[in-house]
C-alpha positions in Angstrom: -10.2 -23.9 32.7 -9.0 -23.2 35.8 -9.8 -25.8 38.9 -11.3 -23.3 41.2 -13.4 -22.1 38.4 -14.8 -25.8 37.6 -14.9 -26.2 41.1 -17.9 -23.4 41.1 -19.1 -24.6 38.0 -20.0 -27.9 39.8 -21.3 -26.7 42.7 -23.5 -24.4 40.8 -24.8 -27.3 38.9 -25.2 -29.2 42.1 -27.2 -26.4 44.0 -29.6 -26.0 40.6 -29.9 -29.7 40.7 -30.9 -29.4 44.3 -33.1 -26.2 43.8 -35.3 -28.2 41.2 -36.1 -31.0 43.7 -37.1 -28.8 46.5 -39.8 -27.7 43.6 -40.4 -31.1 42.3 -40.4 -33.0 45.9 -41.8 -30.0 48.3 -44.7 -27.6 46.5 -47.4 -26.8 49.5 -50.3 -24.5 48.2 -51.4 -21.6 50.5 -53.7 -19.3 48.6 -54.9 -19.0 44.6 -51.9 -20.2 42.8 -49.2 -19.6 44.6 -47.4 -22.4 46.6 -44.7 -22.7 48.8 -41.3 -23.9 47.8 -38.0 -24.1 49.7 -36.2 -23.2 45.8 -35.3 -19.3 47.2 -33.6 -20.6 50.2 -31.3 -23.3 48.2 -30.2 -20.6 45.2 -29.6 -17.9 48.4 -27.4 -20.6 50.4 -25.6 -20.7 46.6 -25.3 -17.0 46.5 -23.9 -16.3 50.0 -21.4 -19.7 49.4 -20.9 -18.7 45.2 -21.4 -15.4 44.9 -24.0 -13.3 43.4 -23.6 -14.5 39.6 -23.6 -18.2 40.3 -27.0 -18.1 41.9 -28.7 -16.1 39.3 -27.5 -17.9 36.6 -29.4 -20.6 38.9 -32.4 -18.9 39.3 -32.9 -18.5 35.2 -31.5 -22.2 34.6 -34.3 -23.6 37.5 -37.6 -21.6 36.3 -36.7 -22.7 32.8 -37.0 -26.4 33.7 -39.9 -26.1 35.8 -41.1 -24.6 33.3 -40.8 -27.4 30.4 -41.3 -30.1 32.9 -43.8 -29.7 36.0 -44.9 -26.0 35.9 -48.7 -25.3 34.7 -47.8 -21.5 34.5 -45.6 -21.1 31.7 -43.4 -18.0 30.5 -45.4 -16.1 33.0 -44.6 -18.2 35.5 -41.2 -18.7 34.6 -40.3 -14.7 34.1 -42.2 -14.1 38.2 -39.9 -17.2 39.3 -37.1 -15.2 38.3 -38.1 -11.9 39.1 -39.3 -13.1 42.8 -35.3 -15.3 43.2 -33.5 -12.5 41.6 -34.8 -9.9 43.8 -34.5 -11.6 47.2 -30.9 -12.9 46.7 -29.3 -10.2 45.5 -28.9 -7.4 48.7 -27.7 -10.6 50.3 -25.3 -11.5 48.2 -24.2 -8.6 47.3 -23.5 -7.1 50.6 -22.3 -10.8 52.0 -19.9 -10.3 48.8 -18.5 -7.0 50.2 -18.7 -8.1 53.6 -18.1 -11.8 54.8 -19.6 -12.0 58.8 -23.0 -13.0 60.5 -24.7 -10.1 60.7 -24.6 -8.7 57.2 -26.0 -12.2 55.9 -28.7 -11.6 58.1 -29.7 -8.0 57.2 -28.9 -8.9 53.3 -31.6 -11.8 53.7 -33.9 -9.7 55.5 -33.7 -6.2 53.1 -34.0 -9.0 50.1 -37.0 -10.4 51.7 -39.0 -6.8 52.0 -37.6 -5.8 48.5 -38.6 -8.8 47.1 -42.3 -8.8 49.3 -42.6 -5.1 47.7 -41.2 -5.7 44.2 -43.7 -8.1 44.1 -46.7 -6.8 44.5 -45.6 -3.9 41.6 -45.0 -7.4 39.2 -48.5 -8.9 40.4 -50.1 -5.8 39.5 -48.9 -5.5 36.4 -48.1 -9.3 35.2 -51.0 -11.6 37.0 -53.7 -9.9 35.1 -52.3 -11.8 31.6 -52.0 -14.9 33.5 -54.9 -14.7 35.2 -56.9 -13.4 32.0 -58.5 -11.1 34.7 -59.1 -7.1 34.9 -56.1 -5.6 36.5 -58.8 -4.1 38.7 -59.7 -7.2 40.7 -55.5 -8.3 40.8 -55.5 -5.0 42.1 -57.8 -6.0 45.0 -56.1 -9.6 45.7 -52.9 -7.2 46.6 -53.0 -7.0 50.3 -55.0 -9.8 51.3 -53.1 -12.5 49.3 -50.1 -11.7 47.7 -48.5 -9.3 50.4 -48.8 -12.0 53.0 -48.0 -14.8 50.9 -44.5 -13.3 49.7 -43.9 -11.9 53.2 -44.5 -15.5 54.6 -42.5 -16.9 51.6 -39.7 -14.8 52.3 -39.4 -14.8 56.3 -39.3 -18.7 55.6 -36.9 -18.8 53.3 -34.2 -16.8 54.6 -35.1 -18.7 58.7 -34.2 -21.5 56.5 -31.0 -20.2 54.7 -29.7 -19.1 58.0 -30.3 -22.3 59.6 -28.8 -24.4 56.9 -25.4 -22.5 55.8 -23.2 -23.4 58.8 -23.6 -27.2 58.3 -23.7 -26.4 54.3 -20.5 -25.4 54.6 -19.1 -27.4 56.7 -20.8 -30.4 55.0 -18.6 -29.3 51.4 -15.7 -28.7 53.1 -15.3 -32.0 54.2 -16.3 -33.0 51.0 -13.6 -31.2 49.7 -15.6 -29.0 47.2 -14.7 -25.8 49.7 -11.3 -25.2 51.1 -10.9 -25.8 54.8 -11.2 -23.4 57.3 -8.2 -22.6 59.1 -9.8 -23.3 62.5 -13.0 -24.2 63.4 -14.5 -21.3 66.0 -17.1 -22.1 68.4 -20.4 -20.6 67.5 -20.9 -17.0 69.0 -23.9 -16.2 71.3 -25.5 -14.1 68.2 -25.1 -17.2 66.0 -27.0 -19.2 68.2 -29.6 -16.8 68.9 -30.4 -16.4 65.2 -30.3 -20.4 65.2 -33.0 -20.1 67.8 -34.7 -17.9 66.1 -35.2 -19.5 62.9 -35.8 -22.6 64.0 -39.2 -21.1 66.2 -39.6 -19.2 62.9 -39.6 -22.8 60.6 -41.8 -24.1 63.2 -44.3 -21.3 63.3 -44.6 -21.3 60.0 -45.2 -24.6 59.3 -48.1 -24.5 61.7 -49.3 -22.2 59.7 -49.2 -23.6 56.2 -50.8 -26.9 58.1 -53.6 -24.6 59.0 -54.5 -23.1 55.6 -54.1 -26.3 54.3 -56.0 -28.1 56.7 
């Protein structure tokens, strides 16, 4: 097999790896079932870095260890992982695939988030009923008030958090040596530090407010 191609085979086991601590170490409930987890952000660093393939072969590899090990939720739970992943990383990493700078990362992250946000609420109506063993009527009601916001809050987070990480990501497995070496390191650009800025007053307003539903 060729070295490049172990190369990503390693670092895709390493981001899974990483992907199922963030859910074993870092689950924070916010409303019914659903809890927060930093998993989507770790499996989209992987896609922009990887590729798109790499991180959904990720995403199926993750939700089907959580779900023999820690998850309470089972194939449901496992199939709306994937489903919820799936659909966030992919405009990013398919359009960061086609297109390597700054700005498409951001709007791929961004259109995944509000695809994923609105693909969700279509699975919720149609899957959380089973799980729930509840009339598709009252998941019908629970729509807007708790599942729009949560997956819109989930999905801001997440890609505040993927932007904020991938710079020192990268850098961090290029001196590693599991990515090869830039040819010159450029100063960060006024928009790079902006969206820095950005998502850090992003992390830090949403923390806030997962303190407060939690308090």
């Amino acid at each position: 097999m060729h070295n490049s191609k172990i190369l990503k085979l390693t670092l895709a086991a390493l981001f899974s790896a990483i992907a199922f601590l963030t859910v074993f170490l870092f689950r924070i409930p916010v409303v019914l079932f659903l809890k927060y987890e930093a998993k989507d952000a770790v499996i989209a660093l992987e896609a922009l870095i990887l590729g798109p393939w790499y991180a959904v072969i990720t995403s199926f590899v993750v939700s089907l260890i959580e779900m023999v090990t820690i998850s309470g939720t089972g194939p449901i739970g496992a199939v709306m992982n994937v489903l919820s992943t799936v659909t966030y990383i992919l405009p990013a990493a398919l359009l960061y695939k086609r297109k390597k700078t700054l700005p498409t990362a951001v709007t791929g992250l961004v259109l995944g988030a509000v695809i994923m946000t609105a693909g969700m609420l279509l699975w919720n109506y149609l899957i959380t009923p089973w799980y729930m063993e509840t009339p598709r009527e009252v998941v019908a009601d629970m729509l807007l008030p708790y599942f729009l916001p949560f997956n819109l809050l989930k999905g801001i987070l997440n890609t505040a958090v993927t932007l904020l990480l991938y710079k020192p990501i990268m850098n961090v497995l290029r001196k590693a040596g599991l990515l090869p070496k830039s040819d010159a390191q450029k100063p960060q650009s006024n928009l790079a530090i902006t969206i820095n800025i950005i998502a850090v007053i992003v992390i830090a307003i949403a923390a806030v407010v997962l303190i407060l539903i939690n308090a």
